[in-house]
N, C-alpha and C positions, 0 to 999 in steps of 0.2 A: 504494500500500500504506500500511496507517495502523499505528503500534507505540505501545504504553504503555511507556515505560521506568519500573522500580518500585525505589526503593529509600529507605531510611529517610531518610537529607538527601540534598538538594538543593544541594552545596557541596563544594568540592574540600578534602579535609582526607587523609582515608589511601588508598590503593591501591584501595577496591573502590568510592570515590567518583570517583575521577579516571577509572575502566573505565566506569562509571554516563555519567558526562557525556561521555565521548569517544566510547562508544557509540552517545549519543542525536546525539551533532553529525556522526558520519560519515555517518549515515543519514539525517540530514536533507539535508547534502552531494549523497547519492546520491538526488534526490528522495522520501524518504517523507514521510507527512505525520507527525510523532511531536509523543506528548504527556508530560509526565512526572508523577508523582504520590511526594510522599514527606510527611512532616509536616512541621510549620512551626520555622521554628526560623529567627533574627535572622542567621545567615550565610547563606540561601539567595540562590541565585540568581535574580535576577527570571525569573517563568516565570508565562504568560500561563492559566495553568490553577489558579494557588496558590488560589484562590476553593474548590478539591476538597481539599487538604491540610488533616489532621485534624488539631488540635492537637497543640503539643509535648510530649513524654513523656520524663524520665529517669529510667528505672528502678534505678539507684544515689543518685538527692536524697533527702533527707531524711533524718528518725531513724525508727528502729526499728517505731513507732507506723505510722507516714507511709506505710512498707515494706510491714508487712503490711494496710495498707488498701487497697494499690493490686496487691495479688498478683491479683485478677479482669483490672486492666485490662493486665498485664504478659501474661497468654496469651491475652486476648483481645479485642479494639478493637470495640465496636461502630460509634462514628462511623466508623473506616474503613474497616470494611466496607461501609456506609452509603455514604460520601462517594465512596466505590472505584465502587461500582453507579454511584452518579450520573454520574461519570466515565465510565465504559465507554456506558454507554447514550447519552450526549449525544457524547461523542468516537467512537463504533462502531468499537473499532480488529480487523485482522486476525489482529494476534499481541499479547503482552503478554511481557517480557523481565523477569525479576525479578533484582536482584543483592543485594538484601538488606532483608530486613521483621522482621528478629525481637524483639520486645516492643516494639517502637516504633509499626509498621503489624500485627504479628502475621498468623496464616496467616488469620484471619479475613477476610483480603482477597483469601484465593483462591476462594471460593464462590458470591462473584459471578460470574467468570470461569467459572468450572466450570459454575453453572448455564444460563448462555449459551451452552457451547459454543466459548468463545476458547482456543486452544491457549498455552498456559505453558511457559515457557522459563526456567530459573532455574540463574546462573554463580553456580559454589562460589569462593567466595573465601576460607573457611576451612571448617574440619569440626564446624561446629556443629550440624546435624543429627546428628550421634553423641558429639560430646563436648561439654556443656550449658558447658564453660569454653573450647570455640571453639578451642582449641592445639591437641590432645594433647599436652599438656605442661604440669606447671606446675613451679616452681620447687624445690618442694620434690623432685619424683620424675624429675623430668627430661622426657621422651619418655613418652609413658603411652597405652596405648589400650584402658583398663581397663573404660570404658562401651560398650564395644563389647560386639552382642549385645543390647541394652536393658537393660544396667543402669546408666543412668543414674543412680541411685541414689547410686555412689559416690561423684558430688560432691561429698554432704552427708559422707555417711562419709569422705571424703579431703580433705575442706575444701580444695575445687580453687581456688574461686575468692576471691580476697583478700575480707577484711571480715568481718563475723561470720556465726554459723551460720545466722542467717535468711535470708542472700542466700545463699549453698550451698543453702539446703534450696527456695528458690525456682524458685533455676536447676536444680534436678534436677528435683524436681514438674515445670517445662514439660519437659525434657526427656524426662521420664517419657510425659509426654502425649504428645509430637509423635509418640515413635519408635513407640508402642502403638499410638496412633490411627492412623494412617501418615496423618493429614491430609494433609502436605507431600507425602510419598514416593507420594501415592495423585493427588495433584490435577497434581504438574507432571508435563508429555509429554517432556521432557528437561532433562539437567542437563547443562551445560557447566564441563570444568575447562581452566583456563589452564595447568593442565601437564599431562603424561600420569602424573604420580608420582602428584597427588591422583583423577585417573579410577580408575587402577587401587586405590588404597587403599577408594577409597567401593565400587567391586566388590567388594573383597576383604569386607567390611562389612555385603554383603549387598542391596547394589542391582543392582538390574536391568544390568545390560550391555548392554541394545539399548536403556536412556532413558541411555547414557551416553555424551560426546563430548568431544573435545579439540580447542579451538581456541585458540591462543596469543594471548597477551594483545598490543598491536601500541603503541608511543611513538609521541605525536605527533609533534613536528617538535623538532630541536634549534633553531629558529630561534624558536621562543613566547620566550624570553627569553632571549638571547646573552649571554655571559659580558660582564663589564669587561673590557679587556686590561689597562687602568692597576691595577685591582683585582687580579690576576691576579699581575704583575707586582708587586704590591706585597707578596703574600700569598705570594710567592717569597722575596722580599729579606727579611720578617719569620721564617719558618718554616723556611726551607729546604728539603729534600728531606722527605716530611713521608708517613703513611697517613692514611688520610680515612677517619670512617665519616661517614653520614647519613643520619638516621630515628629511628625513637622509640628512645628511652633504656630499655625493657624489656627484663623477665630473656629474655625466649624468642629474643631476637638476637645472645645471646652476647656483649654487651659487655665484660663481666668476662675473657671467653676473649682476647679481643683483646687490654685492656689487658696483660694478663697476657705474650703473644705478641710484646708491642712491647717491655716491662719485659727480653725473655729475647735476645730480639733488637739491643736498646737502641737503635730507633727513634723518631723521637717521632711524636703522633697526633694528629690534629684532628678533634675530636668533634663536630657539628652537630645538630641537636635538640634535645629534652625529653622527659621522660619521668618515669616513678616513680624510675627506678632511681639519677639521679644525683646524689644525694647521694652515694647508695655507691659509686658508680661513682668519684666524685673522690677519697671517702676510699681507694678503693683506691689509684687511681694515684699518690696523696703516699704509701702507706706503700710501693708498690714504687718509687718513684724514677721514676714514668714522666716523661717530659716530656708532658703533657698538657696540653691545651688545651681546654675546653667552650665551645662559642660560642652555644649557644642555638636557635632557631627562627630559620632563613633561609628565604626563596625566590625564584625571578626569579634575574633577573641577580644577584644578590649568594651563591646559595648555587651557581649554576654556575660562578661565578668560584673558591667552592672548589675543587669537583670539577676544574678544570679545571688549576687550581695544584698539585692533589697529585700526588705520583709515584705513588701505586697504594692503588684503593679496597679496603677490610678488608669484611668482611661476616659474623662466625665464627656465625650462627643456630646454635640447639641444637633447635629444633624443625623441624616438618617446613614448612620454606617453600616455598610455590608458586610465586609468578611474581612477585616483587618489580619491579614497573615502573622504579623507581630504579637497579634494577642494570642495566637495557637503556638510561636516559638516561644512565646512565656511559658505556658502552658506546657508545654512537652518538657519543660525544662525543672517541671515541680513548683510553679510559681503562683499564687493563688490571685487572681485578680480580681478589682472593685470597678465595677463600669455603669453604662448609663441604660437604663431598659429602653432602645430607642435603637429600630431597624433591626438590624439582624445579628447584635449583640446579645439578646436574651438566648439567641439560637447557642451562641458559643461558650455562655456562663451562665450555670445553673445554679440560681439563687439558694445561696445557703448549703449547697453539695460541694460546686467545685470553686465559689465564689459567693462572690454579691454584689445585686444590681441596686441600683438607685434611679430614681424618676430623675429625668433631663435635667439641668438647668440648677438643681436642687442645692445648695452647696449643703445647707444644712443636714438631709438627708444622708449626702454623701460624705460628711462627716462621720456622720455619726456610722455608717457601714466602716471606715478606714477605723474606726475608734475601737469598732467590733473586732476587726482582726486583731491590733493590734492589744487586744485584752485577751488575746485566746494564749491559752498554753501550748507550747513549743508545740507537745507530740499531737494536741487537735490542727494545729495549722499545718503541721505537714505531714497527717492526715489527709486535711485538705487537699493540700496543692499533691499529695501521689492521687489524689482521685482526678485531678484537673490535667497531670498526668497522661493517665490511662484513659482518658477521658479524649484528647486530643490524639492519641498516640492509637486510639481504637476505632474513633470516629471520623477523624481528617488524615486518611492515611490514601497513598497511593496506587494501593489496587481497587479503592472505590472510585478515584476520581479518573483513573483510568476505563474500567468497567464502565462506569457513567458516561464518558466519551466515545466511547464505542456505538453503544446501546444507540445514541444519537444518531452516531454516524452510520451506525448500522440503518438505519429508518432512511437515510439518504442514498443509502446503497447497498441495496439488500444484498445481506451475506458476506459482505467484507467484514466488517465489525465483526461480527458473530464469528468467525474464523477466525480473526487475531485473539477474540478474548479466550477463546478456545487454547491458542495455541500459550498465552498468559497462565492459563489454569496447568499445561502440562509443565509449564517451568516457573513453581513461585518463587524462589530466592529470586526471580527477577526484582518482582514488586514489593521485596521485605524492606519494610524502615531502616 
């Protein structure tokens, strides 16, 4: 079997990057032949096909001028749809897997596809096909799902997305287009979400229910890059008993709710990342008195040595989050986490078992759950966290999210799938954690 995996880079940076590449490497694992296709850009990964990848595009450089010069190539790419044909036809693949193309590769590179007859498959990793600022949410309104319906429009009128009114008025015009046109919603055979929260919300929005499926998003191995112990050990004796967040520094992860929660609780925090938000995020925590901590961009061994030192990871999102991969490497790792019951979080921590959740927005709430852990005895919290454990380690595992892909692909071409999972079941140390 041959797959194009499709997505904007080529490089492990946020969540729908790291699904992109673990997708294409499990199925290589499981014999396919797979090829990948995104634009170019100075972090990708060496890949023996980048000769097809279109030029690099950031539709945020520049000034204003710059902006509206490039409004044609922001909805629509012709070299890659160009480059996309020449790929397909020199690679002849069976299925094509999209996990993200939007202004960068554009849908322009689905009519290639379309016009051959290659069935499309394409994972929601946010809800940008209905809301043109990707959240539902922005900071000023909170939770918002106001472009539902196709009115996209209010982008521009609710200036969703930071920066001035030309990039609002951008990102609604495509979103105007895409949902009108139903280019997307018309061209791909199924959409897959990694929770069952976002399946059902995109039904609820007005897609089809029989192009819609849920297959959970699966961690690779807590073994790609093992903590320090002396780091670990060290990051004990500096901090103490300590909450962990880590991930971007954005308003839609509730950071603010957190610091707040620890300020009420009188916790301290250790924050990992970057992001827009921290600048404000420190001023807040010096005018609450938080003990806080900012340490920047970690990975590898150095940022699992946090996770691994803290007594319990924070997570307060105020948007609708789907499958945050980070909260399942906590989790595999024995780490018991406190999050917000909002999207497809409640799916991944089960209140009062392998964690606990707290109402959105809540600091106080979610104080008082950080207060809970941090009053439990040693051997009941890691109780806890081996169930949270065996929990990630039983449930987001790789011969499900395999299987699950198949079964799909099997529906797109009868008896392909069904023979590879076939051929999965006669060799499992393929698919062992």
């Amino acid at each position: 079997m041959r797959l194009i995996g499709v997505h904007r880079l080529h490089h492990r940076g946020g969540g729908a990057e790291s699904v992109h590449l673990d997708h294409l490497m499990l199925f290589r694992e499981m014999g396919w032949d797979c090829a990948e296709f995104a634009m170019q850009h100075p972090r990708n990964q060496p890949s023996p096909f980048s000769d097809y990848f279109p030029s690099g595009f950031d539709p945020d450089e520049g000034g204003l001028v710059h902006k509206v010069k490039q409004v044609a190539r922001f909805m629509h790419s012709t070299e890659a749809r160009d480059k996309f044909a020449r790929l397909i036809d020199d690679f002849r693949p069976d299925i094509i897997h999209i996990h993200g193309l939007y202004h960068h590769l554009t849908s322009s590179v689905l009519k290639p596809a379309v016009d051959r007859g290659i069935p499309l498959v394409f994972t929601l990793h946010d809800f940008k096909l209905i809301c043109p600022a990707y959240h539902f949410y922005t900071e000023k309104s909170g939770v918002c799902e106001g472009c539902g319906g196709g009115k996209q429009y209010r982008c521009l009128t609710r200036q969703c997305k930071e920066g001035p009114i030309t990039t609002n008025a951008v990102y609604a015009l495509d979103g105007l287009f895409q949902w009108h046109s139903g280019r997307i919603r018309n061209a791909i055979d199924m959409f897959v979400g990694p929770s069952q929260s976002i399946v059902d919300k995109f039904a609820e929005h007005g897609f089809d229910p029989a192009k819609l499926a849920y297959v959970p998003n699966f961690f690779e191995t807590t073994d790609d890059a093992p903590e320090d112990h002396a780091m670990v050990a060290e990051l004990r004796e500096k901090y103490g008993r300590y909450v962990l967040y880590f991930g971007r520094l954005s308003p839609e992860k509730g950071i603010n709710v957190l610091i707040d929660a620890c300020a009420r609780a009188d916790l301290p925090v250790v924050l990992v990342g970057d992001g827009p938000k921290r600048e404000a995020l420190m001023e807040q925590a010096q005018r609450l008195g938080v003990k806080a901590t900012f340490i920047g961009h970690q990975s590898g061994s150095q940022l699992w040595s946090y996770v691994q030192a803290a007594t319990v990871i924070g997570l307060a999102s105020v948007w609708y989050e789907i499958a945050p991969k980070s909260l399942l490497e906590a989790q595999a790792r024995g780490k018991v986490v406190v999050a917000s019951a909002i999207g497809g979080l409640p799916e991944m921590v089960r209140d009062g078992d392998t964690g606990f959740l707290a109402p959105p927005g809540n600091a106080e709430a979610l104080a008082g759950a950080l207060t809970r852990v941090f009053s439990m005895p040693e051997d009941e919290l890691a109780a806890m966290g081996e169930r949270a454990r065996t929990f990630a380690r039983t449930t987001f595992t790789r011969q499900r999210y395999y299987e699950g892909m198949c079964a799909i692909y099997d529906k797109l071409l009868p008896g392909a799938g069904r023979r590879d999972a076939q051929a999965a079941q006669a060799s499992p140390q393929a698919v062992a954690i």
